[in-house]
N, C-alpha and C positions, 0 to 999 in steps of 0.2 A: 869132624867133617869139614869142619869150615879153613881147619888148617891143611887138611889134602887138597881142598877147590886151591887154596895160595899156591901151594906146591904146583897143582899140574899148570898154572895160568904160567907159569914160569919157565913151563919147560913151549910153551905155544911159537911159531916164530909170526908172530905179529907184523903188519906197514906199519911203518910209522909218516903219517899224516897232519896237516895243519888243519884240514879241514875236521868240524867239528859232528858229532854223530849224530846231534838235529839239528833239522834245521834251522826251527828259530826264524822262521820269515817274519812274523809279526815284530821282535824284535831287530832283526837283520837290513829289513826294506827300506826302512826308513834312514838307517845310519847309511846304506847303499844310495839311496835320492840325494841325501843330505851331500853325498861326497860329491854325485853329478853336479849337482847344485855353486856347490863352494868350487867345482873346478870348470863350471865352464861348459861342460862338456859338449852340448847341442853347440856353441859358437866355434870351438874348438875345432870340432867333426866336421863345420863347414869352412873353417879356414884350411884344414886336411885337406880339402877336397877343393880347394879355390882351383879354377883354370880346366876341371874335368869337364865332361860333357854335363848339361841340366836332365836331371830329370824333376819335372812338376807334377804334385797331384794337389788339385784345387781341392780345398775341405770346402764341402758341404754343410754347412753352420747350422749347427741345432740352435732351438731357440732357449734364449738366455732366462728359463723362465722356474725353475727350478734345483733340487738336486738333479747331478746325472742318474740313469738309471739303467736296465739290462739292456735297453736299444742303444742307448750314447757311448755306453760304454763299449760292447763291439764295436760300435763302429771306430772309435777311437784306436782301440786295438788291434783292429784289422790295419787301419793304416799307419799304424805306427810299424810295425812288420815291414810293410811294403816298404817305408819310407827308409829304416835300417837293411834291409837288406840291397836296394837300390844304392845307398853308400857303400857298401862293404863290395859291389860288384863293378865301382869305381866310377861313379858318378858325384855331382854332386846333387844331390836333393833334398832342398829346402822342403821345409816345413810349419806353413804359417797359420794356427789355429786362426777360426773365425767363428762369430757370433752373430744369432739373427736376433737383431733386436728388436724386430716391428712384429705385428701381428697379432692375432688374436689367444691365441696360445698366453700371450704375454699381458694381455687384457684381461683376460679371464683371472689370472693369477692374480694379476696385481687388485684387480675390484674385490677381491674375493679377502684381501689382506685388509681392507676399508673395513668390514662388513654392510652394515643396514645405510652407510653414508654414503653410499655410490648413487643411493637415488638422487643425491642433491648434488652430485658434480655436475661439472661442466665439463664438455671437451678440451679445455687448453687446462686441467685439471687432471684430466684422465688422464692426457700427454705426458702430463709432468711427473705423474705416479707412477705410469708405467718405463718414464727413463731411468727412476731412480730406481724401482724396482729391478729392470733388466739392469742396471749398471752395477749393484749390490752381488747379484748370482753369477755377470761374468769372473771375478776372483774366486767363488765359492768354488765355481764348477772348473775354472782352470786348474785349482790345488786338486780339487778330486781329480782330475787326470794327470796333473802330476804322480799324483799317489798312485796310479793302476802303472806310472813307469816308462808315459809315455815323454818323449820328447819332440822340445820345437821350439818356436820363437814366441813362447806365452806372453812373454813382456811389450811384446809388440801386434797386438791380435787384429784381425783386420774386423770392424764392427760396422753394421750396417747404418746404424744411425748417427756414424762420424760423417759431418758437412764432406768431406773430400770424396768420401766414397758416395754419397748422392750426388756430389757434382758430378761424376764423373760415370753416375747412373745416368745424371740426365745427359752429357755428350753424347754417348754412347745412345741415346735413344734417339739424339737429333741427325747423328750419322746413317742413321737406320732410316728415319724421316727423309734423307736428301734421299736416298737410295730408294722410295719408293713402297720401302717395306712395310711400312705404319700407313692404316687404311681405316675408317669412319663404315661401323655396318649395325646390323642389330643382331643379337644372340641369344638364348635364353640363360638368364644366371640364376646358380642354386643359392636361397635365400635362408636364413636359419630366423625364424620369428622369434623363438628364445635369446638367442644373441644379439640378434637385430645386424645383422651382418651378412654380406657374402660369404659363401664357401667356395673352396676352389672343389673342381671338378675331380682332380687325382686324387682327394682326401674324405672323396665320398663312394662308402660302403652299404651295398645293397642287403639286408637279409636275403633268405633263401627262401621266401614265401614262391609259392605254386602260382600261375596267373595266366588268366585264359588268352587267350590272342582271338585275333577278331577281324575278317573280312568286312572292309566297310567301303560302300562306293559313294561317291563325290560327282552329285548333278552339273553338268557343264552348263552354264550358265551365257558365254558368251562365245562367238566364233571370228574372232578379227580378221583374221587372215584367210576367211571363206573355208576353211580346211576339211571340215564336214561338209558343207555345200557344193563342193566340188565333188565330194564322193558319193551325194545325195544321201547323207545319211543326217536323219531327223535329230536338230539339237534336243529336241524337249526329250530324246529314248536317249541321251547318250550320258555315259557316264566313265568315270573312271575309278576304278578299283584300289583301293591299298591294304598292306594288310602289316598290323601291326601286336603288341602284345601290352605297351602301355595302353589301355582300354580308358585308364584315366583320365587320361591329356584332351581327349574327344572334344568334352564341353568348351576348351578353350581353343579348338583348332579352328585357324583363319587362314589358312592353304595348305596344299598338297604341290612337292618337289617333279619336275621332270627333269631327268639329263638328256641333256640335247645331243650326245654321244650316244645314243641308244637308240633303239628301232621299238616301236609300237606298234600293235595291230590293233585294227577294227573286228569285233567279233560281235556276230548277233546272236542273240538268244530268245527262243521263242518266248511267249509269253504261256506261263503254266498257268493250267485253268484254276478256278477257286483261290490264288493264291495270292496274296494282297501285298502291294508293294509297302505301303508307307500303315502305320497302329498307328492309332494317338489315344492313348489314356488318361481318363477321367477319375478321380477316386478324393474320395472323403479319409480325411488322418489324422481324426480327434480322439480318435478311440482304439481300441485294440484291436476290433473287428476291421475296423479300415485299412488300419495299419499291417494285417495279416494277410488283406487282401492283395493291398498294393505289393506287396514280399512276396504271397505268392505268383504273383503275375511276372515281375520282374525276375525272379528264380526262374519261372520256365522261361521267360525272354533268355538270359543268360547260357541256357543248356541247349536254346533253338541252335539249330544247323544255319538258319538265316536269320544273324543279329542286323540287317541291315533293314527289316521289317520294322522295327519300331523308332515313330515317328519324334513324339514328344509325350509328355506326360504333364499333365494340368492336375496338383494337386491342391484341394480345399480343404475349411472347417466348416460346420455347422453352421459358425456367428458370421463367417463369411458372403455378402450379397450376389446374390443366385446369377444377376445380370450382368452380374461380374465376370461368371464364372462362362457366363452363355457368351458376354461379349469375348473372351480369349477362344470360345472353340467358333465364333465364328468367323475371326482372322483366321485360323487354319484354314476354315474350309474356303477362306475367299483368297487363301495366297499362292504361290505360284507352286508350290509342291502341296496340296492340298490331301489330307490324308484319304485312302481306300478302306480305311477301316475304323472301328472306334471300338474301344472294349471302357465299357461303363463301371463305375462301383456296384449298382444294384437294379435290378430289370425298371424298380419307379424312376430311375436318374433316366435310363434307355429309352423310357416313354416321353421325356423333356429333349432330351434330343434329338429324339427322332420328329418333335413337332419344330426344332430350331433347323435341321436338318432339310423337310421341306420348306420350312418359309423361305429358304435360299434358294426356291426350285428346284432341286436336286432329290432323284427318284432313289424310293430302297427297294430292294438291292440296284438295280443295275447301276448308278452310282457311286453308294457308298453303303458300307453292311455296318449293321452295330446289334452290340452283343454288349446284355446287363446281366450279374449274374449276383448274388447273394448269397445267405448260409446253407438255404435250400435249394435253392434253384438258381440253372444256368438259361438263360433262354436267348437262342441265336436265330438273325436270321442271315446266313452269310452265304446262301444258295437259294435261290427260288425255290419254293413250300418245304424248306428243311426246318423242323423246330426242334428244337434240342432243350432237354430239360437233364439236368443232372446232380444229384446229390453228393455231395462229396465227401470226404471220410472225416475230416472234423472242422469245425466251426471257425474256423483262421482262414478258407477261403485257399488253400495251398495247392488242392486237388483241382480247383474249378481254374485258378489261375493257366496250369496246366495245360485243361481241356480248352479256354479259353483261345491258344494261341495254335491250337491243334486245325481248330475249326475254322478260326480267321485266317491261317496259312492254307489252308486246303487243304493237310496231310489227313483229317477227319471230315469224312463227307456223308457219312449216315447217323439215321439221327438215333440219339441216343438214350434212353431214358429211365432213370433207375427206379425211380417211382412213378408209374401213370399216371396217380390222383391227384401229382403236382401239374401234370400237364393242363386242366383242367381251371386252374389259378387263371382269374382276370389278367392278372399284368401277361401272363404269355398272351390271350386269348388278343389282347391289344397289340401285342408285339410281330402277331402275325395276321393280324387283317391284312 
């Protein structure tokens, strides 16, 4: 057999080829670089090309802070393409790798190479680690992109943390300065408390969490330029509306934007009966119980139609002093937005504020309603001879929280009562004299 296979190979009319039947890259690439390499060839291609027209593409400088990897690498390869095919189409186009040498990228690495001895540097320590650090990986990462094939002027790379190219950051920043373009203002910056660093803004990714957005109005406070008194409309009713989805940010907001290119209206809106503009809650959070209360309360705050009902929320402990807790609700009620409602931890706390409540002279209900509710009972009085008593499904306080915000918004106006024989309890019987 093996002597017929010789015979028919003989009668075959075969190419005959220099090129070999594998390819052998692994061995091939590198004797192929080497030849670029020994002949020149990116200096070459640009002396080819001397007196053509330029084409420039500025590299984008990854930072000098490791190996390359599947991002650096694209990108190196994508322009390497462009930058040969831009010569072959009779240009000349340079090609001058760069490296970002600053940053925290580069920090990180480099603290990370120290270990446990980073807590005892110093800044002009840090500095010096991370030059030598980045100055180590600029050669590493320029052979690895030699080796993927790319060419350019490696031997001469433009690096961020050579003096000529900050000088010439800073010129360029002071030209911009004559011109008017560099301006003194305030901003918000994203902070990394792990790092202890800024972030920039393009380098920050949001998960995909769900989040509620939230109409919130903003009491106007002052009228300089007469604007509402002109139109006779009462500053103390006026307000302005925003409507936003970071619900976070709230606690630290200290103004609301107008564009002065835009038109605003005035709109009145009756005032809905039963329906209480400003909550302020009260709650005890030493315990579980407390704890489930104030969750339930704020749960149905969260899922109300009008999040701009609740006021503030004054939370205590047990070991916490009582005239403490009275002196802060009675700044509310003596300050310029003072609350229309109060929803208590438990109907005994309801009966201490309803006595802090009068001694400010202030009538219940027609000035301000309060509602104390517990494991068993809800007891409100948020409508002239309305008592409401209500059991709720378990011991957390989750159901009354609910009912709670029902009653004090006005969306519940009859009373309700799941068990009678609670009705009957001293603390309602004081709650509704």
């Amino acid at each position: 057999m093996a002597k017929n296979k010789s015979q028919y190979d003989s009668t075959l009319n075969l190419p005959k080829t220099l090129f070999e039947m594998r390819a052998g890259l692994p061995k091939k690439e590198p004797v192929m670089l080497k030849d670029w390499d020994d002949n020149d060839l990116y200096n070459q291609l640009m002396k080819h090309n001397e007196g053509k027209p330029q084409f420039i593409l500025h590299d984008g400088p990854p930072y000098a802070n490791g190996n390359i990897h599947m991002g650096t690498a694209l990108n190196k390869i994508i322009k390497d393409i462009i930058i040969r095919d831009k010569n072959m189409e009779g240009y000349q186009a340079p090609y001058v790798p760069g490296f970002d040498t600053h940053g925290l990228p580069i920090e990180l690495k480099a603290l990370s190479s120290v270990g446990d001895k980073k807590k005892d540097i110093s800044k002009l320590e840090l500095r010096q680690i991370c030059e030598k650090f980045a100055t180590e990986h600029i050669d590493i990462m320029s052979d690895q992109f030699k080796r993927l094939g790319v060419i350019g002027d490696f031997e001469h790379p433009y690096l961020t943390l050579k003096p000529e190219f900050e000088a010439r950051q800073i010129e360029i920043f002071g030209e911009m300065a004559k011109k008017g373009y560099i301006y003194k203002g305030l901003k918000p910056v994203y902070w990394c408390p792990d790092c202890r660093t800024a972030l920039a803004e393009a380098e920050i990714e949001y998960g995909e969490d769900d989040c509620d957005s939230i109409f919130v109005r903003f009491h106007v406070s002052q009228d300089p330029n007469g604007v509402l008194a002109k139109h006779g409309i009462p500053m103390d009713k006026t307000y302005f509306v925003i409507w936003t989805t970071t619900t976070w940010t709230l606690p630290a907001n200290e103004a609301i934007c107008l564009n002065g290119q835009f038109e605003y209206s005035f709109v009145k809106i009756g005032d809905a009966v039963g329906c209480h503009e400003r909550i302020l809650g009260i709650f005890k959070i030493d315990d579980m119980q407390g704890v489930g209360r104030l969750q339930g309360f704020m749960d149905a705050y969260t899922e109300h139609p009008d999040k701009t009902l609740l006021s503030d929320v004054i939370m205590y402990q047990s070991s916490d002093d009582v005239a403490s807790i009275f002196a802060k609700l009675a700044q509310h009620l003596q300050g310029a937005e003072r609350p229309t409602a109060i929803a208590c931890y438990n109907d005994q706390l309801a009966i201490q504020v309803m006595d802090v409540v009068r001694s400010l002279g202030m009538k219940i209900p027609d000035d301000i309603s309060i509602v104390g509710f517990d494991d068993y009972l809800l007891s409100a009085y948020v409508l002239p001879g309305l008592t409401t008593a209500v059991h709720p499904k378990n011991k957390m306080g989750m159901d009354a929280g609910e009912m709670i915000l029902r009653l004090i918004s006005g969306e519940q106006t009859d009373p309700i009562v799941y068990h009678p024989e609670i009705v009957e309890r001293d603390s309602v019987k004081d709650l509704t004299k």
